[in-house]
C-alpha positions as a Markdown table, in Angstrom:
| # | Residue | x | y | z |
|---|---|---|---|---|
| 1 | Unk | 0.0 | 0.0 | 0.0 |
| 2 | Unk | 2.6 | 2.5 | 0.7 |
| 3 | Unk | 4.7 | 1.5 | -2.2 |
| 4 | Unk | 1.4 | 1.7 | -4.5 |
| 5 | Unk | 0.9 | 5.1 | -2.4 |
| 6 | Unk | 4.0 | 6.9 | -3.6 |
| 7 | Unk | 3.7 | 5.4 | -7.5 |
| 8 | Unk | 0.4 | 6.5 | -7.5 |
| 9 | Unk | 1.4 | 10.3 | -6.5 |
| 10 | Unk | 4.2 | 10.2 | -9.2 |
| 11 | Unk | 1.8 | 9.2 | -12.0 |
| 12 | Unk | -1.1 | 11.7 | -11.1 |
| 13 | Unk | 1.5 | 14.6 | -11.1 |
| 14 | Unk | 2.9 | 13.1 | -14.4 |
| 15 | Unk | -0.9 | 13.1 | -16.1 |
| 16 | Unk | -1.2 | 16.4 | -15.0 |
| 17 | Unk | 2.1 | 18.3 | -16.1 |
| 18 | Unk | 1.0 | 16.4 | -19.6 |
| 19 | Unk | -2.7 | 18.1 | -19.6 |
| 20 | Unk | -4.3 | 15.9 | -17.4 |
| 21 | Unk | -6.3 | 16.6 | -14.8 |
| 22 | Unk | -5.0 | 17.9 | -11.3 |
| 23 | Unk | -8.0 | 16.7 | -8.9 |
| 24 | Unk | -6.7 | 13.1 | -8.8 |
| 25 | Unk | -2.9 | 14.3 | -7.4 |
| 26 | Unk | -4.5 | 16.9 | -4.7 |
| 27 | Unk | -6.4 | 13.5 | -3.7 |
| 28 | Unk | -3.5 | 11.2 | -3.4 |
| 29 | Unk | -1.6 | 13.9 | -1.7 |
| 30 | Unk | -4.4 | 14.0 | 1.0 |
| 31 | Unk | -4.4 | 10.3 | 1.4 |
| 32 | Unk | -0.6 | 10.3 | 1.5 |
| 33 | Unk | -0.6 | 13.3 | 4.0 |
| 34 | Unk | -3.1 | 10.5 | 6.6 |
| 35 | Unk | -1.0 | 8.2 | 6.0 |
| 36 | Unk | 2.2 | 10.2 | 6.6 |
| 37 | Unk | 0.1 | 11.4 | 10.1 |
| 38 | Unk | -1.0 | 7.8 | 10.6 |
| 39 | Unk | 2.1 | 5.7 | 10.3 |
| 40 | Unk | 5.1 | 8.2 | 10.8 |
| 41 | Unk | 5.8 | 8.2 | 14.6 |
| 42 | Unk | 5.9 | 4.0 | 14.1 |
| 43 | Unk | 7.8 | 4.1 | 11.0 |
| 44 | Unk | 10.4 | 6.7 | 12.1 |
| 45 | Unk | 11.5 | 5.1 | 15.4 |
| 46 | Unk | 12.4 | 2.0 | 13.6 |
| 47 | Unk | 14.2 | 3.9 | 10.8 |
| 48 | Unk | 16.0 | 5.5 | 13.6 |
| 49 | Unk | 17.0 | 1.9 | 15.1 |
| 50 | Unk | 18.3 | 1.2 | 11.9 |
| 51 | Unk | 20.4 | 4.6 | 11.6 |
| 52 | Unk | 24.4 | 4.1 | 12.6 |
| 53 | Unk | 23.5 | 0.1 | 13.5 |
| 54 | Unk | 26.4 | -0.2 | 10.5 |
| 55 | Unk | 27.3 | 1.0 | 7.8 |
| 56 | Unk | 26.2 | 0.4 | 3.9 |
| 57 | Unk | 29.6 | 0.3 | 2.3 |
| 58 | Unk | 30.7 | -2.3 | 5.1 |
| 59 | Unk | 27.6 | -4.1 | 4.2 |
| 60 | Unk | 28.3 | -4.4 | 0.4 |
| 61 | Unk | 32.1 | -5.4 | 1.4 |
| 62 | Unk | 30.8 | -8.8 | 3.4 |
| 63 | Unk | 28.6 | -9.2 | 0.9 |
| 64 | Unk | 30.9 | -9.0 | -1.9 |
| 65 | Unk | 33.1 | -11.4 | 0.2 |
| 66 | Unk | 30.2 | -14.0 | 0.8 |
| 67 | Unk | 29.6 | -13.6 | -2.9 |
| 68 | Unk | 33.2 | -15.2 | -3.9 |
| 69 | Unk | 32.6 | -17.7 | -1.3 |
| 70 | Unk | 29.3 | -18.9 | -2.9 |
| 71 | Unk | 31.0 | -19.5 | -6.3 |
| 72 | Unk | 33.8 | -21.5 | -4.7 |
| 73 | Unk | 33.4 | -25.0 | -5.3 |
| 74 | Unk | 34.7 | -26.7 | -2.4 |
| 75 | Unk | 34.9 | -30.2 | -2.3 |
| 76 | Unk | 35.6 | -31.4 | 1.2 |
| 77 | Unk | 31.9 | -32.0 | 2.9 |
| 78 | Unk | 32.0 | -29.9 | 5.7 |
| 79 | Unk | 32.9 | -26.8 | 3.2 |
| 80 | Unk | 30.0 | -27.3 | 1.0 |
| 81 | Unk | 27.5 | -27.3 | 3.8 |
| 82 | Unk | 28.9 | -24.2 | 4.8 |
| 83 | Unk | 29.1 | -22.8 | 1.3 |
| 84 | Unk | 25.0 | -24.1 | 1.2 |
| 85 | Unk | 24.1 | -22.0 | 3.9 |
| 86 | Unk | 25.2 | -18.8 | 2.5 |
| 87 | Unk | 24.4 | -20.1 | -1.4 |
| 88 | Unk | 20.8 | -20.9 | -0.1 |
| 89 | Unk | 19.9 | -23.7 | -2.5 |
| 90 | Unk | 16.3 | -24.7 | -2.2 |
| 91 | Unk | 14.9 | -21.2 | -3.8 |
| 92 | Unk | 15.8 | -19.4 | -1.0 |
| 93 | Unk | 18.0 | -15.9 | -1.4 |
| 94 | Unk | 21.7 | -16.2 | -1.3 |
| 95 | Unk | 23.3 | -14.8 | 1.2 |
| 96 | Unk | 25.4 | -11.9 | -0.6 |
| 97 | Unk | 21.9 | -10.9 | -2.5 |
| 98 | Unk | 20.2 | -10.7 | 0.9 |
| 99 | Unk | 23.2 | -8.4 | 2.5 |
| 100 | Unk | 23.2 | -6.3 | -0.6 |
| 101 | Unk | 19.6 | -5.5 | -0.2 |
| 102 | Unk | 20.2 | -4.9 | 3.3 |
| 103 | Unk | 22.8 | -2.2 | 2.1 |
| 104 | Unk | 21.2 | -0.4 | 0.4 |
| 105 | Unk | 18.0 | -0.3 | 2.8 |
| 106 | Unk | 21.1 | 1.0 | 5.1 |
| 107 | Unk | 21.8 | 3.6 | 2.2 |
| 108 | Unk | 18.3 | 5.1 | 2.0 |
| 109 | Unk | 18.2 | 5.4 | 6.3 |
| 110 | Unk | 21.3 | 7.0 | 5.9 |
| 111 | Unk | 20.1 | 9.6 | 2.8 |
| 112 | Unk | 16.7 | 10.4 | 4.6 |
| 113 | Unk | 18.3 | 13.4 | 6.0 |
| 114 | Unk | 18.9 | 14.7 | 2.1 |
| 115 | Unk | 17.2 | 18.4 | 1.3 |
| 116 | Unk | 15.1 | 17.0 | -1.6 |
| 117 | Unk | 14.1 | 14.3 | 0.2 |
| 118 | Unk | 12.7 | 16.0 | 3.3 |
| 119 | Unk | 10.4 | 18.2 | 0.7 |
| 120 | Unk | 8.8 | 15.3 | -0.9 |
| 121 | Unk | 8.1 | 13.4 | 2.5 |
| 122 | Unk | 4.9 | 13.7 | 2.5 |
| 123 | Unk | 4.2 | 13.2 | -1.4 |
| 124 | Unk | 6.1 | 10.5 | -1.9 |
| 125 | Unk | 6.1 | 8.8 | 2.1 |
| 126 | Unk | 10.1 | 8.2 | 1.6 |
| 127 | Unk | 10.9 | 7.5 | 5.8 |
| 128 | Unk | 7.4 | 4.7 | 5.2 |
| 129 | Unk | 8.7 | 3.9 | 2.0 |
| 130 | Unk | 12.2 | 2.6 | 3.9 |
| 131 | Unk | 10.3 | 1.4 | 6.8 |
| 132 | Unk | 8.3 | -0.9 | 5.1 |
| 133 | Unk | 11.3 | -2.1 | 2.6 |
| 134 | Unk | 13.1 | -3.0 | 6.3 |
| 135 | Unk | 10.5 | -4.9 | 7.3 |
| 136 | Unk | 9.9 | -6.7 | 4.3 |
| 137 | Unk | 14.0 | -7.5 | 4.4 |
| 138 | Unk | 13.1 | -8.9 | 8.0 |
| 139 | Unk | 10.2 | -11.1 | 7.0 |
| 140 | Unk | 12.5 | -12.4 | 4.1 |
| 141 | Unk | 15.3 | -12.9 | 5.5 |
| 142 | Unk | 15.3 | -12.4 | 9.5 |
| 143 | Unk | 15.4 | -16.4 | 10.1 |
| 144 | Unk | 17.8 | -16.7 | 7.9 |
| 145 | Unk | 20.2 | -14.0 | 9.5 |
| 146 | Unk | 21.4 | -16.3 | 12.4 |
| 147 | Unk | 22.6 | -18.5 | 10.1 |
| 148 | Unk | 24.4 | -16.6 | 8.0 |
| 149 | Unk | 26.7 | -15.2 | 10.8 |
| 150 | Unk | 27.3 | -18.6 | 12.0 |
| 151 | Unk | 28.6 | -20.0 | 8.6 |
| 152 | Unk | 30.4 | -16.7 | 7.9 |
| 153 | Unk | 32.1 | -17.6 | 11.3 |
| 154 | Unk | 32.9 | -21.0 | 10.9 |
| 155 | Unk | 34.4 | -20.1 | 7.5 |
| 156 | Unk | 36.8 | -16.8 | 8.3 |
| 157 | Unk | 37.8 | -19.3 | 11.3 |
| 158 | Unk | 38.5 | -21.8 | 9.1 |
| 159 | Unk | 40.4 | -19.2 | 6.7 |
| 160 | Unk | 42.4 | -18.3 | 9.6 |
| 161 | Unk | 43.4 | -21.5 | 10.8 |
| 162 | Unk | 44.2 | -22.3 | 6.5 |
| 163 | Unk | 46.3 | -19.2 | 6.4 |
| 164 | Unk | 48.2 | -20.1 | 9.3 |
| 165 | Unk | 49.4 | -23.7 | 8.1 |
| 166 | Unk | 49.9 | -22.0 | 4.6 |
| 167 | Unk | 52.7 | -19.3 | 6.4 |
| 168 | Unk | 54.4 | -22.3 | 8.3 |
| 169 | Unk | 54.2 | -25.0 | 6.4 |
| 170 | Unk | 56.9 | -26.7 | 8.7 |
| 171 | Unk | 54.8 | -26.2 | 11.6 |
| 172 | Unk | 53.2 | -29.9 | 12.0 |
| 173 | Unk | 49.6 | -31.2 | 13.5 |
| 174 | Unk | 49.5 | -32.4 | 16.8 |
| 175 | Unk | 48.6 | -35.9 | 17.4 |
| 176 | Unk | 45.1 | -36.3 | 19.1 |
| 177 | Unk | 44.6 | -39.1 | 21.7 |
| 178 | Unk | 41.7 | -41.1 | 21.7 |
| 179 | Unk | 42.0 | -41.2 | 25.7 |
| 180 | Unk | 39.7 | -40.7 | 28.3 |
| 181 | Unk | 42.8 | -39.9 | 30.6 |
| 182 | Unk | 44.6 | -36.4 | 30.3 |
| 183 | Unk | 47.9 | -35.8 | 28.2 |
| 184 | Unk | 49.8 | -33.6 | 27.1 |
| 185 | Unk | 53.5 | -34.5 | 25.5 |
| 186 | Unk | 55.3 | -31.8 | 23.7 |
| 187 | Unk | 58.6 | -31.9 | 22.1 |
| 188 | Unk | 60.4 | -28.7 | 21.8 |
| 189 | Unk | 57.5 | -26.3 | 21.6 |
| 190 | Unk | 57.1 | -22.7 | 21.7 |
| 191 | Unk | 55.1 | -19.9 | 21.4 |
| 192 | Unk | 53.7 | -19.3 | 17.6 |
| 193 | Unk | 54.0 | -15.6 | 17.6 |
| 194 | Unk | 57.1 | -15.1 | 18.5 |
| 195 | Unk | 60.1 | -15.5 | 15.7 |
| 196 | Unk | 61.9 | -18.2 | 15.0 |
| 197 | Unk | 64.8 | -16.8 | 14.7 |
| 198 | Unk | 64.3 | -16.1 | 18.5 |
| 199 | Unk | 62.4 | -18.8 | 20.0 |
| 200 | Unk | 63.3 | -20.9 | 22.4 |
| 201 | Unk | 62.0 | -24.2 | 22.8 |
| 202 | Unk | 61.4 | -26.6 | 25.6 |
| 203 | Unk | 60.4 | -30.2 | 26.0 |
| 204 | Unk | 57.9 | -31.1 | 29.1 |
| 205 | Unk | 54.9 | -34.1 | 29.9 |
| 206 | Unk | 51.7 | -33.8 | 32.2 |
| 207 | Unk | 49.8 | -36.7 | 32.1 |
| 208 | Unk | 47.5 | -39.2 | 34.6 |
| 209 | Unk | 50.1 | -41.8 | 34.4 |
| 210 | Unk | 52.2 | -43.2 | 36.7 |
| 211 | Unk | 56.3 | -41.7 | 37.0 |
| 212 | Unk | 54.7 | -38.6 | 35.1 |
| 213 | Unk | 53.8 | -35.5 | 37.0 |
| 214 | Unk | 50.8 | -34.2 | 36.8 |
| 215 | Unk | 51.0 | -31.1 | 37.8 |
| 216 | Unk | 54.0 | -28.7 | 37.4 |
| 217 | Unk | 55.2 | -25.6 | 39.9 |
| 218 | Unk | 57.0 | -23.6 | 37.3 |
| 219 | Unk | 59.6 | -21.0 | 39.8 |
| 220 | Unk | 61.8 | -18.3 | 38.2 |
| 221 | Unk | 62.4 | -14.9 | 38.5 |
| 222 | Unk | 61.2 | -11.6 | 37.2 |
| 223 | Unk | 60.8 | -11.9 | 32.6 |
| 224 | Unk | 62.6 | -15.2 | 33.0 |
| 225 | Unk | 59.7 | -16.6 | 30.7 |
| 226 | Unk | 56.7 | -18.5 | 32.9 |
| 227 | Unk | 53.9 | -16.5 | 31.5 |
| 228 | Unk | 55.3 | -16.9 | 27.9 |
| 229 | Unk | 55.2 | -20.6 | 28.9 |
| 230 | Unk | 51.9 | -20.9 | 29.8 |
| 231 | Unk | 50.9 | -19.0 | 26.9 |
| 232 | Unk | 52.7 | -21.2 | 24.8 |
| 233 | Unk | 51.0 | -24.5 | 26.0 |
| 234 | Unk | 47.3 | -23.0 | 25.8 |
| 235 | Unk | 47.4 | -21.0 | 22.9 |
| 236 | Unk | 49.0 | -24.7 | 21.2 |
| 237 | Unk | 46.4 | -26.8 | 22.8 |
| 238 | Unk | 43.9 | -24.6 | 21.0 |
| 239 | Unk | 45.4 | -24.8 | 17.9 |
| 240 | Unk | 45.8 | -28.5 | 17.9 |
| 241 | Unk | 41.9 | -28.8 | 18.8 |
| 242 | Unk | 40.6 | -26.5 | 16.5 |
| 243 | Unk | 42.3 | -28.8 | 13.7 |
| 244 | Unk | 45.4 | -26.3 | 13.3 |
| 245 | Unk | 49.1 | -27.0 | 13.1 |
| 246 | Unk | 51.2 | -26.5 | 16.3 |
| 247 | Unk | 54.3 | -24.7 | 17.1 |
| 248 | Unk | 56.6 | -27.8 | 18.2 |
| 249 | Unk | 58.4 | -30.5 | 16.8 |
| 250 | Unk | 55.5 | -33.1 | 17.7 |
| 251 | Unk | 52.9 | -32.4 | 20.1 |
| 252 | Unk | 50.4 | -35.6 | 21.8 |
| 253 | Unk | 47.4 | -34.9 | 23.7 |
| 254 | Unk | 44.3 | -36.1 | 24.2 |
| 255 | Unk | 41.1 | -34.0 | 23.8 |
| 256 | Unk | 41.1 | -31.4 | 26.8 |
| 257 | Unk | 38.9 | -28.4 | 28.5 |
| 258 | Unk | 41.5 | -25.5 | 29.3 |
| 259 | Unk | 41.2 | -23.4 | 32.1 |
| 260 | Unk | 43.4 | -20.1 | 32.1 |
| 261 | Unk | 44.4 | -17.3 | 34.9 |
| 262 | Unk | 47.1 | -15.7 | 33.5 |
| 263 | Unk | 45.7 | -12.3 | 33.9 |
| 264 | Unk | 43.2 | -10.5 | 36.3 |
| 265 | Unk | 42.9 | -7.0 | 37.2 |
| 266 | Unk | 40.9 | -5.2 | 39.8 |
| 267 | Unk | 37.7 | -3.1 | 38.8 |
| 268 | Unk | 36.7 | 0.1 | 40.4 |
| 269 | Unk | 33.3 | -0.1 | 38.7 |
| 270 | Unk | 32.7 | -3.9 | 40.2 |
| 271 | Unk | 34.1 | -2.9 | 43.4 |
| 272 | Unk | 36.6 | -5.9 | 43.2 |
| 273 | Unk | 40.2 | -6.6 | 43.8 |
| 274 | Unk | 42.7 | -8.0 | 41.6 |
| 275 | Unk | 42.7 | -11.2 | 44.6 |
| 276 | Unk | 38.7 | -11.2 | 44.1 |
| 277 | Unk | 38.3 | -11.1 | 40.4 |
| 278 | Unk | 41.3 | -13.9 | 40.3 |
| 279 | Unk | 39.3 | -16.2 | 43.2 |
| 280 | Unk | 36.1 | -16.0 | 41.0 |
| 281 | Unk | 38.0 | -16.9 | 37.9 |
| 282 | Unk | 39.5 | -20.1 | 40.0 |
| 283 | Unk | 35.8 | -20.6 | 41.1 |
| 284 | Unk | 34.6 | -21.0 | 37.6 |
| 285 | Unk | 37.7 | -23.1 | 36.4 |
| 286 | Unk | 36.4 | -25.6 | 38.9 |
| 287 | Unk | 33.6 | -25.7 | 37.7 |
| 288 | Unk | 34.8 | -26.7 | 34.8 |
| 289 | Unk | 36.0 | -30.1 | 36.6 |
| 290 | Unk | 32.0 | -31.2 | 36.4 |
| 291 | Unk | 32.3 | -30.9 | 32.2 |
| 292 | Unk | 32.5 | -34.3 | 30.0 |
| 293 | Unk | 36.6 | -33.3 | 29.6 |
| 294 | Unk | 39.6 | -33.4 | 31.5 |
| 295 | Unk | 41.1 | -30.5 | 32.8 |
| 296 | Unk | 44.3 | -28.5 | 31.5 |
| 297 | Unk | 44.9 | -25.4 | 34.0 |
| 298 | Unk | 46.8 | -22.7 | 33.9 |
| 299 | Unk | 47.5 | -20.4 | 36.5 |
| 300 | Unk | 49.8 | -18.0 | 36.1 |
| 301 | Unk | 51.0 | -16.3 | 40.1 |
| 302 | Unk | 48.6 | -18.2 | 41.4 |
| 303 | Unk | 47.0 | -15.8 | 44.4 |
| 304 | Unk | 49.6 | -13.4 | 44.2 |
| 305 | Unk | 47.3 | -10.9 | 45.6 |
| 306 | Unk | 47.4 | -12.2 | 49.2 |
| 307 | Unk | 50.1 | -12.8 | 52.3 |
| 308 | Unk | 52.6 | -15.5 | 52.0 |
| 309 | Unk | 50.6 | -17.7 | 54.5 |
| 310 | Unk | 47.1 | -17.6 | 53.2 |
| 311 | Unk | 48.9 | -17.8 | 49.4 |
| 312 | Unk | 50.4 | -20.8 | 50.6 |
| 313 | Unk | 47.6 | -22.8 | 52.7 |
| 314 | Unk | 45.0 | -21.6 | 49.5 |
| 315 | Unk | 47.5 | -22.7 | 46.8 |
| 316 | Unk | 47.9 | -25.9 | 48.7 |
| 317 | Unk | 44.1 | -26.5 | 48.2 |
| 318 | Unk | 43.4 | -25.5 | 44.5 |
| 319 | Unk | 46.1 | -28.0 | 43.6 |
| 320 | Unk | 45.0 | -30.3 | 46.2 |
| 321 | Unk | 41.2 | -30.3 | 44.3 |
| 322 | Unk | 42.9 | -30.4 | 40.8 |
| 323 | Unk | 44.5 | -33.6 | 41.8 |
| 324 | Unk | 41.3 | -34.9 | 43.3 |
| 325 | Unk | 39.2 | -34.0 | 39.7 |
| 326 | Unk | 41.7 | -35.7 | 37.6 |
| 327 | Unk | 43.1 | -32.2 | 35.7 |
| 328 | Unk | 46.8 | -31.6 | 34.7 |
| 329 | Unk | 48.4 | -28.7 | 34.7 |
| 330 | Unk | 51.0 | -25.9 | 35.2 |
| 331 | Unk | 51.0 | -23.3 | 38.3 |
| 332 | Unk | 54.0 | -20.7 | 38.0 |
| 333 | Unk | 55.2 | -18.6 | 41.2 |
| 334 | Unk | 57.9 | -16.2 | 42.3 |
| 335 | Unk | 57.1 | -17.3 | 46.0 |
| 336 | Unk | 59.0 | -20.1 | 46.5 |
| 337 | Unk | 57.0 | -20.9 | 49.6 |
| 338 | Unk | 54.4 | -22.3 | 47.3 |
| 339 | Unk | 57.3 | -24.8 | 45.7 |
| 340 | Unk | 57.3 | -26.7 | 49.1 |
| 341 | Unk | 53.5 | -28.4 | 47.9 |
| 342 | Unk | 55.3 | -30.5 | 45.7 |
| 343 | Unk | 56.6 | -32.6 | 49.0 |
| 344 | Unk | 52.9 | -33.1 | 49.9 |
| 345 | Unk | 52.3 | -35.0 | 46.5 |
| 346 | Unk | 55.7 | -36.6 | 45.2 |
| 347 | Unk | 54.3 | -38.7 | 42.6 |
| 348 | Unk | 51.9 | -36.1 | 41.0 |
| 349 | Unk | 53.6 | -32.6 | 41.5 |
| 350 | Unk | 56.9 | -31.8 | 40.3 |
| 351 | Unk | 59.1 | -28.5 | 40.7 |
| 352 | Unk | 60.6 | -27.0 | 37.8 |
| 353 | Unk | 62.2 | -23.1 | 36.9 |
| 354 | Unk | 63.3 | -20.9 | 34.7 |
| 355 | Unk | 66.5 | -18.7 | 35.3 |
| 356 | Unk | 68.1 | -15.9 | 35.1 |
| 357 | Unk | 71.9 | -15.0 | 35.0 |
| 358 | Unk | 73.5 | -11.2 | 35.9 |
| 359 | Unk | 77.3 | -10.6 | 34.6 |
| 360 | Unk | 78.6 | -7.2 | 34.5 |
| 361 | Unk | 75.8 | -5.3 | 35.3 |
| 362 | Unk | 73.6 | -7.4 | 32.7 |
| 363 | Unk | 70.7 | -9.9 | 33.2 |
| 364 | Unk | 70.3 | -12.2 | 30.3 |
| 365 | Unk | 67.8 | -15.1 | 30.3 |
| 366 | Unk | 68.1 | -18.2 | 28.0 |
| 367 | Unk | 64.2 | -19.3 | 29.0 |
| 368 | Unk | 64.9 | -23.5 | 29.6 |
| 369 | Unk | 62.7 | -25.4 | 31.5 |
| 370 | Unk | 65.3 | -26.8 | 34.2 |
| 371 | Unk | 64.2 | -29.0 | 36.9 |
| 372 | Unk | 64.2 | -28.3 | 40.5 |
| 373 | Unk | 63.3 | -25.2 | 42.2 |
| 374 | Unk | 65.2 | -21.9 | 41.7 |
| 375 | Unk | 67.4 | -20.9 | 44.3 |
| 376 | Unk | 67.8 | -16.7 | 43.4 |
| 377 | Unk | 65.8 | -14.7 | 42.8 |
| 378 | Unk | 67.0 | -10.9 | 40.7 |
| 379 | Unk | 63.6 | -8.5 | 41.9 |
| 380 | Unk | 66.6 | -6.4 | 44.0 |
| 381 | Unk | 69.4 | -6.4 | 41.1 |
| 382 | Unk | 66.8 | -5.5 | 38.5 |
| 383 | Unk | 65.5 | -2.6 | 40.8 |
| 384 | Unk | 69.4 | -1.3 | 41.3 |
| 385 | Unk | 70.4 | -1.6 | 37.3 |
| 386 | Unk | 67.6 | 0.6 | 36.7 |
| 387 | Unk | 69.2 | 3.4 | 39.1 |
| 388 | Unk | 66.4 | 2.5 | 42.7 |
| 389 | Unk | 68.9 | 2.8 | 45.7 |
| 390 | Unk | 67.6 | -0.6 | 47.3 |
């Protein structure tokens, strides 16, 4: 009706301005003027929803990107369902048609403001016009919308994850374990991000097996490298599950949950500590422990935030639960107070470090996994070589 409501004003003027008649325009443009009173306030506020949500040109980009997408012709199953979705086979709209539509719906919200189109508002009902053209995109394609962001997803994950293995093609696939056990086995692995020309790579096993720890207490001092280890196993356990190639020589594990706490920060608008906001994290890692996977935690400082005796008797009882719930993993510390929980479970908890070295003045690092506990720590030297009279 609105469509038919703005035609029918264009072709009344136009049989007019050619001899016509001018009784039948003065009509429509009363009709279109109770219309205009009738359906603006409606039609405007969902314009105005519409306005800045994003941006045409952006629009047509995805689109355009969808579009090369939905000519590829991928063989491997899993691609062509994807590539279904957004193709919409069946007689429904592809994808890239429905998101170009849905630009230029965008462009008209976004022109509405225009001089000439403010004077022919009423005549030619241009805010209803784009109203009722939004809606219609909604009807048509608002079921389908979920969908489409999902498969878009999947795929730039999956063209993520492609280009990756592409770059480092010497980079191999870990070997997944068909185990209801936890493992993880990594020869010389290392971070992915950092260059290869600098990385240095260490060897290390956690596993529910007999003569193999289960958990690690990773000491070391100040940048000697235990947060770039932790990194290093979750961000690789995550590749190897999402089907990506790792950063090691060879890498065995079986199919995990990971748990991280590498950083927390208080929060002035939460009203929470940095100890707080790192307990709750803890709290929900354990909950993790009641999934259908074993456990892989990381926790990085673990309750740094506290005194040396509550650190101590808590850090005592995370690990203690860990153990219980069948989870591996890797806690790092500066305090070495915390190393002495490795007496309380010989066979499942083993001390390890990272160190540092200071000659001339100079602290160098060469970041390998050593076992044992470290027996120095360099929190005082680094303080003096940066010019604090401690």
């Amino acid at each position: 009706m609105i469509v038919g409501a703005g035609i029918a004003f264009a072709v009344t003027v136009g049989l007019y301005l050619n001899g016509g008649p001018g009784t039948p325009a003065v009509v429509v443009l009363a009709v279109n003027a109770v219309l205009m009173a009738w359906l603006f306030k409606r039609c405007h506020l969902l314009v105005e929803r519409l306005a800045g949500a994003t941006e045409s040109a952006a629009l047509e980009l995805i689109a355009a990107v969808i579009g090369e997408i939905e000519r590829e012709p991928f063989q491997e199953p899993a691609l062509v369902e994807l590539a279904k979705q957004l193709r919409g086979d069946g007689g429904v709209p592809s994808a890239s048609r429905g998101l170009s539509r849905m630009a230029r719906i965008t462009d008209w919200v976004d022109g509405r403001h225009n001089a000439f189109l403010r004077i022919s508002e009423i005549p030619f009902l241009f805010t209803l016009q784009v109203a009722c053209a939004a809606d219609s995109w909604r009807r048509a394609h608002g079921g389908q919308l979920r969908g489409w962001v999902d498969a878009i997803g999947d795929m730039e994950a999956l063209l993520s994850l492609a280009g990756y293995s592409y770059e480092h093609p010497a980079d191999p696939f870990a070997e997944l374990l068909d185990e209801a056990t936890p493992v993880f086995d990594a020869t010389e692995i290392t971070h992915p991000l950092i260059p290869a020309g600098d990385a240095i790579r260490n060897s290390l096993t956690l596993a529910r097996q007999s003569a193999t720890p289960h958990v690690l207490l990773v000491s070391g001092s100040n940048m000697s490298g235990k947060s770039t280890l932790m990194r290093t196993i979750g961000i690789n356990t995550v590749l190897a599950l999402a089907g990506a190639p790792v950063r090691a020589v060879h890498l065995r594990l079986s199919v995990l949950a990971v748990g991280t706490c590498l950083r927390h920060t208080d929060s002035l608008q939460e009203h929470r500590s940095g100890f707080y906001t790192e307990a709750l994290r803890i709290r929900r890692i354990c909950d993790v422990l009641d999934g259908p996977l074993p456990l892989l935690f990381l926790f990085d400082e673990l309750l740094s935030g506290t005194n040396s005796k509550d650190r101590r008797v808590a850090a005592e009882g995370v690990v203690r639960t860990m153990l219980a719930r069948g989870a591996i993993g890797l806690v790092t510390t500066h305090d070495l107070s915390l190393t002495e929980i490795a007496a309380l479970f010989p066979d499942e908890v083993r001390n390890v470090h990272l160190q540092d070295k200071v000659e001339n003045g100079r602290m160098s690092f060469d970041y390998q996994l050593r076992d044992g506990v470290i027996t120095h720590s360099n929190a005082l030297e680094l303080m003096r070589m940066i010019g604090l009279d401690v």
